[in-house]
LUMFI-603889 format. One record per residue (C-alpha): residue number from 0; residue in three letters; x, y negated, z. Coordinates in steps of 0.05 Angstrom, whole numbers, plus 5000, padded with zeros to 4 digits. Each point is the difference from the previous one (the first is absolute). Layout:
i, aa, X, Y, Z
NUM, ALA, X, Y, Z
...
This chain:
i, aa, X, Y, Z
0, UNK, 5341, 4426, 7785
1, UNK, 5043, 4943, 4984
2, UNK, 4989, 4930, 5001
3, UNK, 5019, 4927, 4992
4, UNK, 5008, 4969, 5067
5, UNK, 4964, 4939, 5012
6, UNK, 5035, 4929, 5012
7, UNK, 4989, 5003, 5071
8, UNK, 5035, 5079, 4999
9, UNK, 5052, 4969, 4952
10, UNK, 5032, 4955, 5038
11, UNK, 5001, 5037, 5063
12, UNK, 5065, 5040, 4992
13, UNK, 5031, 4928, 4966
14, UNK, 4980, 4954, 5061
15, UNK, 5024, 5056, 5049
16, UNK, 5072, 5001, 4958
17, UNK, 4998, 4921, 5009
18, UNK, 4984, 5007, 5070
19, UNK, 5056, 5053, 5018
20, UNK, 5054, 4972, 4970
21, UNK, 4988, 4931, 5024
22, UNK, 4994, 5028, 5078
23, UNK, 5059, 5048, 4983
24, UNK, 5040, 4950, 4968
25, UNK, 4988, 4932, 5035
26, UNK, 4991, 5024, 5069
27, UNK, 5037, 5055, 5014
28, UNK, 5059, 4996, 4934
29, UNK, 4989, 5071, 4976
30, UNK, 5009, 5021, 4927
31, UNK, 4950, 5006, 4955
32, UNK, 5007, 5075, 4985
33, UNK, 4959, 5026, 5054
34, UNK, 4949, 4946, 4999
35, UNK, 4993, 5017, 4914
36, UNK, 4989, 5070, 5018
37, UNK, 4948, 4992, 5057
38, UNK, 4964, 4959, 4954
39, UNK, 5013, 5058, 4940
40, UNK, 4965, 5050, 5061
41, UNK, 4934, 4947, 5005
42, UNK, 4999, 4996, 4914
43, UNK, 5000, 5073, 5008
44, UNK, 4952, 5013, 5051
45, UNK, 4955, 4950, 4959
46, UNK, 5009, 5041, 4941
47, UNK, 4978, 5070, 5024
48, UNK, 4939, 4955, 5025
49, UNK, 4989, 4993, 4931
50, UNK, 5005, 5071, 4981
51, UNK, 5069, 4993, 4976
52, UNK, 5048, 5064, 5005
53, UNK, 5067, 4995, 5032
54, UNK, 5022, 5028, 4939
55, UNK, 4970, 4942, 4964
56, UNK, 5038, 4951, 5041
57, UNK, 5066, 5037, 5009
58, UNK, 5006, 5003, 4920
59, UNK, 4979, 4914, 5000
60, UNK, 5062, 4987, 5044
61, UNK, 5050, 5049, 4956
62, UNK, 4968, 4968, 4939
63, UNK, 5014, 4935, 5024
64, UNK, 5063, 5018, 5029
65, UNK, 5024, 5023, 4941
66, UNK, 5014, 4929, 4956
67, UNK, 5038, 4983, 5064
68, UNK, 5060, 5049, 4987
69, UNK, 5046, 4962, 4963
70, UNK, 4994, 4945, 5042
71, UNK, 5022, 5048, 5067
72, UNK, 5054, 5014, 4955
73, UNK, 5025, 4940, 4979
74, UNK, 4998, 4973, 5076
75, UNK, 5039, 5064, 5024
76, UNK, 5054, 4977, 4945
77, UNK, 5003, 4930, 5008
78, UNK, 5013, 5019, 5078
79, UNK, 5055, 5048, 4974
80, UNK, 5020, 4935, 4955
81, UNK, 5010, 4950, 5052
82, UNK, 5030, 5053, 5050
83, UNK, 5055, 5011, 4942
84, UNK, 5007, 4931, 4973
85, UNK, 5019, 4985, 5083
86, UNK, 5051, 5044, 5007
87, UNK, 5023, 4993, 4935
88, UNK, 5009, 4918, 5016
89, UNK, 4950, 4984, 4937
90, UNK, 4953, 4952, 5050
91, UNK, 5053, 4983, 5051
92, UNK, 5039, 4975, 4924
93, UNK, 4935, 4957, 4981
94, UNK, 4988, 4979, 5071
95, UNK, 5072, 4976, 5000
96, UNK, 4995, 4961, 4933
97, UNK, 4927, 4974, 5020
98, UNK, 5029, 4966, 5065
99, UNK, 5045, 4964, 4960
100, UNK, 4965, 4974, 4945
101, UNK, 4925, 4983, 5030
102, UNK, 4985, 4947, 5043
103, UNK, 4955, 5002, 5059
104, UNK, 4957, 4936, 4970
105, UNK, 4986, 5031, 4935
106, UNK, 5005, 5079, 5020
107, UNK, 4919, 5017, 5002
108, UNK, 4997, 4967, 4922
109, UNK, 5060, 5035, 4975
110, UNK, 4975, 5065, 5044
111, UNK, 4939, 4994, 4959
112, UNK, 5025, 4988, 4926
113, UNK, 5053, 5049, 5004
114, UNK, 4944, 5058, 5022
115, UNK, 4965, 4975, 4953
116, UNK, 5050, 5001, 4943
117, UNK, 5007, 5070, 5020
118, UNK, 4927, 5025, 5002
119, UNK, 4987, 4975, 4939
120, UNK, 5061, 5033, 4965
121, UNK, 4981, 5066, 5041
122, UNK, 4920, 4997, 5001
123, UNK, 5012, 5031, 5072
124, UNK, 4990, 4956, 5073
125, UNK, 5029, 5066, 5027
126, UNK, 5056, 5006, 4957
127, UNK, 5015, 4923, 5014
128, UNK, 4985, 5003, 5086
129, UNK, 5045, 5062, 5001
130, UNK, 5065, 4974, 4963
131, UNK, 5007, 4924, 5008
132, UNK, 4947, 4987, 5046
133, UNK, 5033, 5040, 5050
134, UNK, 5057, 4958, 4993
135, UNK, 4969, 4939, 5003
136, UNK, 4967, 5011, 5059
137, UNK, 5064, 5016, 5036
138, UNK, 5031, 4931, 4971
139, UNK, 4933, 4963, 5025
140, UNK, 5009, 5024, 5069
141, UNK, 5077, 4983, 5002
142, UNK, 4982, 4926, 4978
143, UNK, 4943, 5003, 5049
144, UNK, 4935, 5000, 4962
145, UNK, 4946, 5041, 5038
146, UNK, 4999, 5065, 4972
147, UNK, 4921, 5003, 4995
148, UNK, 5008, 4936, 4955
149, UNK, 5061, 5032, 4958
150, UNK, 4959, 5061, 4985
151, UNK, 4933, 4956, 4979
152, UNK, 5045, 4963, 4945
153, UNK, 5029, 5069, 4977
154, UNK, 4933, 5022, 4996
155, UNK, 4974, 4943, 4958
156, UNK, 5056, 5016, 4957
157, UNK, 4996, 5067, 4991
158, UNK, 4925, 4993, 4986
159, UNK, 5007, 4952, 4952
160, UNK, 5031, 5039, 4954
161, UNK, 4963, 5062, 5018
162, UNK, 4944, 4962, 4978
163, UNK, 5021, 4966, 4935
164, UNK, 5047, 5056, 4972
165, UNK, 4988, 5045, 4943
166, UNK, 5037, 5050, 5038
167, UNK, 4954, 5003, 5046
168, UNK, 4956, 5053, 5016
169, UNK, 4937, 4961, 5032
170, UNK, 5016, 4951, 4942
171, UNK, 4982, 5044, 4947
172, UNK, 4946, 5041, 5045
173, UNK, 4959, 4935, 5008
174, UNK, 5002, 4990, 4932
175, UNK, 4975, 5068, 4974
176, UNK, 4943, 5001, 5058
177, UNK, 4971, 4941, 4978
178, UNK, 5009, 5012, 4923
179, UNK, 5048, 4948, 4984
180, UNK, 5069, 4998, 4963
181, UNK, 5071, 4995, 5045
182, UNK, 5018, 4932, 4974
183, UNK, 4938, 4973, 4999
184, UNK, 4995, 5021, 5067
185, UNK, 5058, 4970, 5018
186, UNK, 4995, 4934, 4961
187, UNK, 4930, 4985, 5040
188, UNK, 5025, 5016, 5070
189, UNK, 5050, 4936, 4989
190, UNK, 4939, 4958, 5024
191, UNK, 4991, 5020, 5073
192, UNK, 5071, 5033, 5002
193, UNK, 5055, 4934, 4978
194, UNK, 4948, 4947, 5055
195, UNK, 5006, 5060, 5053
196, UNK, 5072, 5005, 4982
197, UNK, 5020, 4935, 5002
198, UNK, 4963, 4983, 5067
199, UNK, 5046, 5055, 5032
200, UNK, 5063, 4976, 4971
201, UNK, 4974, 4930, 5026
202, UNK, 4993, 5023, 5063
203, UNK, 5060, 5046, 5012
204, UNK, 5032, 4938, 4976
205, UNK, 4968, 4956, 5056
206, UNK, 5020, 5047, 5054
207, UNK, 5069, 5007, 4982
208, UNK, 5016, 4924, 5002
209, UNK, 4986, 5020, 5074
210, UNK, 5068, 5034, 4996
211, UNK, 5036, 4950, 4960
212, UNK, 5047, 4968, 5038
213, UNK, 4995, 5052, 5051
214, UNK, 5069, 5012, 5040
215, UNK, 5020, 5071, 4980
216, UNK, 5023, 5044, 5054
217, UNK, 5057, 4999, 4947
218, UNK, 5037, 5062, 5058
219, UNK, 4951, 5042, 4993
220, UNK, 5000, 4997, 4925
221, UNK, 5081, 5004, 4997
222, UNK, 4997, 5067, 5056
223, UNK, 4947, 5029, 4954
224, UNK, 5048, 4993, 4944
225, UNK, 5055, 5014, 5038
226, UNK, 4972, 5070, 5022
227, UNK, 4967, 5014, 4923
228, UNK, 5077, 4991, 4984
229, UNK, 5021, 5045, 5048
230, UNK, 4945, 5055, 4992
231, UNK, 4998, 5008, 4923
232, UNK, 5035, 4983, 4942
233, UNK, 4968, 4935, 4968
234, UNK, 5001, 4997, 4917
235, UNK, 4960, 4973, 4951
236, UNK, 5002, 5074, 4964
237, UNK, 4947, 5012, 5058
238, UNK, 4943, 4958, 4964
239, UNK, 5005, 5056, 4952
240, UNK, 4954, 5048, 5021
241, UNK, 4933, 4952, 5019
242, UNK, 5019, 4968, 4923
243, UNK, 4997, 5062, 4969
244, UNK, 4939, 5027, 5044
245, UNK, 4962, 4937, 4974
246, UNK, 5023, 5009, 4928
247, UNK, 4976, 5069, 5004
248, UNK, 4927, 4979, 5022
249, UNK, 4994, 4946, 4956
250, UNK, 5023, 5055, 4945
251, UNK, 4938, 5038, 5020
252, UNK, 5037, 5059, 5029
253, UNK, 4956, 5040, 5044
254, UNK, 4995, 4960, 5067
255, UNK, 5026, 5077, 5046
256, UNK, 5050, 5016, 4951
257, UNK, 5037, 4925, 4997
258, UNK, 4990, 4989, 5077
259, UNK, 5030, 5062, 5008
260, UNK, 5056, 4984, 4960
261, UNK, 5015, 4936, 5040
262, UNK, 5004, 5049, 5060
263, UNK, 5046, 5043, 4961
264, UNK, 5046, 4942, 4982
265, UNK, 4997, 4979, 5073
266, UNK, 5032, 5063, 5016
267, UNK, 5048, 5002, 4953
268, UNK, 5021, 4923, 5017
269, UNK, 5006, 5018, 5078
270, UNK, 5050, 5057, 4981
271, UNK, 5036, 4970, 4949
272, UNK, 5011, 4924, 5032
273, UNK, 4980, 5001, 5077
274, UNK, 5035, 5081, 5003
275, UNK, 4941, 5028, 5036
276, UNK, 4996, 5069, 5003
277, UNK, 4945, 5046, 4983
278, UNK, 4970, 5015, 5073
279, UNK, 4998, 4922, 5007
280, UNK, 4964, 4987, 4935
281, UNK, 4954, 5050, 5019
282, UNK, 4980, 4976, 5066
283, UNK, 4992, 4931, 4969
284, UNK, 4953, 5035, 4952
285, UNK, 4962, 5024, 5048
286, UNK, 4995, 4965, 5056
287, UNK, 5035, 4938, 4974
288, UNK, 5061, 4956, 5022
289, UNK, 5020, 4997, 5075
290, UNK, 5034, 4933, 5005
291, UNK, 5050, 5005, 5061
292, UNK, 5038, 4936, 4995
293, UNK, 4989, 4980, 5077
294, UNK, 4962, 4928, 4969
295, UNK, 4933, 5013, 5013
296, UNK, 4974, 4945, 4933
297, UNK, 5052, 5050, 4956
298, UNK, 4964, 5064, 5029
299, UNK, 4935, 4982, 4985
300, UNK, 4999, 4971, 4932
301, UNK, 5039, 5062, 4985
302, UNK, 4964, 5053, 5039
303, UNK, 4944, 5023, 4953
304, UNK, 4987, 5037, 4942
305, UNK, 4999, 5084, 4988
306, UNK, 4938, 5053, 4976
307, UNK, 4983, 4997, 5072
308, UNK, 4984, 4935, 5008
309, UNK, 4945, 5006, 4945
310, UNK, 4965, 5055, 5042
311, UNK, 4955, 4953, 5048
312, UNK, 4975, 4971, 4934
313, UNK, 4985, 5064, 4958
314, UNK, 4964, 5019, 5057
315, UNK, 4958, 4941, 5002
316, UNK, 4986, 5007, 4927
317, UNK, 4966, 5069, 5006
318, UNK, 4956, 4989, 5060
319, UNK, 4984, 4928, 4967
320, UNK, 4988, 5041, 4936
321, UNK, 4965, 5055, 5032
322, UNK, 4947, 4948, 5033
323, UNK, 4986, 4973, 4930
324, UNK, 4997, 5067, 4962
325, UNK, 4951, 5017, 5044
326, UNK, 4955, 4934, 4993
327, UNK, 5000, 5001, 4927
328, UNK, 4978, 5065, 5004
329, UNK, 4933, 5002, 5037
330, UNK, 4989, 4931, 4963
331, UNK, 5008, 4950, 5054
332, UNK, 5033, 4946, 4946
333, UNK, 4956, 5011, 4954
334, UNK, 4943, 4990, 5046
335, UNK, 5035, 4930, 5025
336, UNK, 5020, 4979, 4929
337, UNK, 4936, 5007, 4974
338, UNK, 4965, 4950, 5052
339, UNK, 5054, 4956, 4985
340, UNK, 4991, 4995, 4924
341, UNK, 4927, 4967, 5024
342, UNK, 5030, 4942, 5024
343, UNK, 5038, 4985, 4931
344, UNK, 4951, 4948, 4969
345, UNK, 5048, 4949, 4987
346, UNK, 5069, 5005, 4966
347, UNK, 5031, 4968, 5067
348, UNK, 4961, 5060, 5041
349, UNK, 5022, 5048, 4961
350, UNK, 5065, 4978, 4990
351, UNK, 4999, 5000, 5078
352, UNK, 4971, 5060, 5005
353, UNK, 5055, 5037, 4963
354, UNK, 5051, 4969, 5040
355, UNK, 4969, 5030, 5066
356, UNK, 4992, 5072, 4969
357, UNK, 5073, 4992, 4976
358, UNK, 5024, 4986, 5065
359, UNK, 4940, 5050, 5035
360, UNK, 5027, 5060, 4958
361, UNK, 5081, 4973, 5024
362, UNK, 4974, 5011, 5067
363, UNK, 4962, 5063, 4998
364, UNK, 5024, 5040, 4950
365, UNK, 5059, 4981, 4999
366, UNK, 5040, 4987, 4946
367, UNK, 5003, 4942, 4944
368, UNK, 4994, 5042, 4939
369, UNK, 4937, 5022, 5028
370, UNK, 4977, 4930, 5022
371, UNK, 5011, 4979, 4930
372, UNK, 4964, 5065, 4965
373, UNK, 4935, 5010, 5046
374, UNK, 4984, 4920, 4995
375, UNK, 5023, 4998, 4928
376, UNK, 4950, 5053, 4982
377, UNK, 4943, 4972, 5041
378, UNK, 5008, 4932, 4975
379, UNK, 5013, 5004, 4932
380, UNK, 4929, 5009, 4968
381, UNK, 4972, 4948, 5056
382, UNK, 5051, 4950, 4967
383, UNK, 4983, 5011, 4926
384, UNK, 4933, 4991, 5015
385, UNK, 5017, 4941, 5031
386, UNK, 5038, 4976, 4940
387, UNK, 5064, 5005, 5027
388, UNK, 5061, 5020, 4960
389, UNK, 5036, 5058, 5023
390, UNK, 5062, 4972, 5015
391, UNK, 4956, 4954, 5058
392, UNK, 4986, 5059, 5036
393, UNK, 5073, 5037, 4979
394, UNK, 5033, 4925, 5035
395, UNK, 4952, 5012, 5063
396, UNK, 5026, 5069, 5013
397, UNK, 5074, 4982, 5000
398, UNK, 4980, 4944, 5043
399, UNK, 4980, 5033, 5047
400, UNK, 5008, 5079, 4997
401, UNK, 5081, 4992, 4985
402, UNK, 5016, 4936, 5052
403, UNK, 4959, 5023, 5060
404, UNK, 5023, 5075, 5004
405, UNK, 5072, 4978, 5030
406, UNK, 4962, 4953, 5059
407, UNK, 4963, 5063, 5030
408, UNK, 5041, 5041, 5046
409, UNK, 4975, 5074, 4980
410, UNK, 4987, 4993, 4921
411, UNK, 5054, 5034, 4962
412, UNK, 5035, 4932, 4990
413, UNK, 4999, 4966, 5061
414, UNK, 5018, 5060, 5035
415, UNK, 5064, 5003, 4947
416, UNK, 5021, 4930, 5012
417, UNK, 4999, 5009, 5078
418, UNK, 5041, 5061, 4999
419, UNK, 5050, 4978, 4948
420, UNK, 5009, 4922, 5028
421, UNK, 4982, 5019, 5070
422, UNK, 4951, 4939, 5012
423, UNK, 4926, 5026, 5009
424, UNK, 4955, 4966, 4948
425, UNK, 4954, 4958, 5050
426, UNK, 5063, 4964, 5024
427, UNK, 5018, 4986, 4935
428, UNK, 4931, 4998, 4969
429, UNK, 4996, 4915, 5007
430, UNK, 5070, 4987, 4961
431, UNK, 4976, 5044, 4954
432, UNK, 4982, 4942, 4960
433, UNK, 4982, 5020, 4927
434, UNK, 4970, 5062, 5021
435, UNK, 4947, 4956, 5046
436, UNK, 4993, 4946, 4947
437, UNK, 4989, 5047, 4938
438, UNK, 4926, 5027, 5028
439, UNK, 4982, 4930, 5021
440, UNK, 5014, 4961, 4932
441, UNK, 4958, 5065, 4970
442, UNK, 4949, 4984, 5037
443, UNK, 4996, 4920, 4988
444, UNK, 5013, 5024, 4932
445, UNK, 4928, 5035, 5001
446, UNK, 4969, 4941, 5029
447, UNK, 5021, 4939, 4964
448, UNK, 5013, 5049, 4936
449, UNK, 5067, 4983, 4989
450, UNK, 5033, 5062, 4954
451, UNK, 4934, 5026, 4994
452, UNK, 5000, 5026, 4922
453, UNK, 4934, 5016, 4965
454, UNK, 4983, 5046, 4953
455, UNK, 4959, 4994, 4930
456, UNK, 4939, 5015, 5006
457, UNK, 4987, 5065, 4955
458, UNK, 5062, 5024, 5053
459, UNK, 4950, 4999, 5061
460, UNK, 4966, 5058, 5026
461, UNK, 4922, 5002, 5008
């Protein structure tokens, strides 16, 4: 006979996961994979306990699975993408241009604006980290910003407009969860998302003055050019293809089709201007661009990129998957959530409890559409009978569920961002800077009820 586990049974499985993965992580600097799936064996073993079926399970994790195959596929493309966009001298063209138009002093702003720009055109923090943040990283590390610090301000950026976009898909999946409209979705999110924004951009700002001023190792710069010269044909035609993948996003083409496209065109440009032939398009496909120049900075902004290179993640995101298919099924959420919704008395408590589930579902389920749907559909009564507007609780769930998911190493996103930029989200998890400051102004937002919109009163629930 089947039933509910208790709190105590709940969190078992949970504190074991948080356990494993710090010891396996921290101490010994394993992946996560096999640490997710011993803790997907303990969530198991707990769920026969409570007279669950294997069969049960097994059909959680492929239902949960499931959602996550378009985003498997659009990782194994973009790492086609940036394997073809190498050897097809589409990022060595924008790294060349970027070293000679940024400066070192103001290079974390602009870094941030321009992903920004881009994400919001796009709706898409993947689309925008695996076209130009790929190239701005490489012109960070040439101009000697710490790479961890690079990737936090292309992550702000990217984020920002995954969060404010039309385009985007946790946009417009916030909004329907909590019962809101798009725009008036949107509109409200201005008041915790323009302070958090502008405290980044402050503060990318203050750091880069470090570099102002800063002697250039202006040889290094002029051999990197020197050997981008010599290794591929440099033209402006090259910006082509990341233009027109962007214009195809913001166009609302299908997100596989149009990155596939950019892949396409990324073949076509390596044969047609950098006279590659098939086998070496191909491997770059595959198992992306070799860089062989003999200058070790050249080969390894170069080196990267290829289907192959996606596999480490894909892998993550089934066992991480499988572990949460298998905890939503015998109920150990919904036996955590509920205690939680006790401690919602206040608006600031329950603003701050939705914030923890957000991030709680990010790091046990995980995956941010699902971090914004569980605690969306939790929630949302408790808020109307608190006489809170939708759009409160649709603001709380961007705030959290969206800008969280990329800081944790084995959710769908974070595990993205660190195969696709190479820099593993807890070393760039404190530059990060809107992602961090987005929850936090939520949650002083619930306390001093700043944002907070009520509703009429023949609107609330009894």
């Amino acid at each position: 006979m089947k039933r509910k586990p208790t709190l105590v049974e709940a969190l078992l499985p949970i504190v074991f996961l948080i356990v494993i993965i710090a010891v396996g992580i921290l101490k010994y600097g394993a992946d996560p994979q096999i640490p997710l799936l011993m803790a997907t064996i303990v969530a198991a073993a707990l769920g026969k306990y409570l007279g669950y079926t294997w069969s049960e399970m097994e059909k959680g994790i492929v239902e949960t699975i499931l959602p996550a195959t378009q985003a498997i596929l659009i990782q194994m493309i973009i790492g086609v993408i940036i394997g073809t966009w190498i050897v097809a001298g589409i990022v060595p063209t924008m790294i060349y241009y970027g070293l000679q138009i940024i400066s070192p002093g103001f290079f974390l702003l602009a870094t941030t604006v321009l992903c920004s720009i881009v994400s919001l055109a796009t709706g898409s923090s993947w689309t925008t980290a695996g076209t130009v943040g790929i190239a701005l990283l490489g012109v960070g590390e040439v101009l000697g910003i710490p790479t961890a610090l690079t990737a936090g301000a292309i992550i702000s950026g990217a984020y920002f407009g995954d969060k404010l976009s039309p385009l985007s898909d946790t946009t417009n999946l916030a909004a329907a969860v909590s019962g809101t409209t798009l725009f008036e979705h949107i509109r409200n999110m201005m008041k915790t998302t323009i302070p958090a924004y502008c405290i980044a951009l402050a503060l990318y700002t203050g750091i880069g003055l470090r570099y102002l001023g800063r002697e250039l190792n202006t040889e290094e710069i002029y051999k990197l050019l020197h050997i981008l010269e010599q290794e591929f044909v440099i033209n402006p035609v090259l910006l082509l293809p990341p233009i027109l993948v962007i214009l195809m996003v913001a166009l609302k083409t299908p997100a596989v089709p149009g990155l596939t496209l950019g892949g396409v065109l990324g073949a076509i440009f390596a044969f047609v201007i950098q006279h590659k032939d098939f086998g070496a398009i191909l491997e770059a496909s595959q198992y992306g661009y070799k860089a062989t120049t003999g200058y070790e900075l050249a080969d390894n902004l170069l080196s990267r990129g290829g289907l192959q290179s996606m596999m480490f993640t894909v892998s993550l995101i089934i066992v991480a998957m499988a572990f949460g298919g298998v905890v939503e099924k015998i109920k150990v959420l919904e036996t955590v959530e509920e205690r939680l919704v006790t401690f919602t008395k206040t608006t600031g408590s329950l603003v701050l409890t939705t914030v923890l589930s957000c991030i709680f579902c990010n790091a046990t389920l995980p995956e941010q559409y699902l971090s914004i749907l569980i605690p969306g559909r939790m929630f949302k009564d408790r808020y109307r009978k608190k006489g809170l507007d939708p759009r409160v609780l649709s603001r709380i769930l961007e705030d959290s569920g969206t800008m969280t998911s990329a800081l944790i190493p084995w959710n769908t996103c974070g595990a993205f961002m660190y195969a696709t930029l190479g820099v593993y989200p807890f070393a760039y998890l404190p530059f990060a800077f809107f992602n961090l400051l987005s929850p936090l102004i939520a949650i002083l937002s619930g306390f001093f009820g700043v944002g907070i919109i009520k509703l009429e009163e023949e609107e609330r629930l009894d």
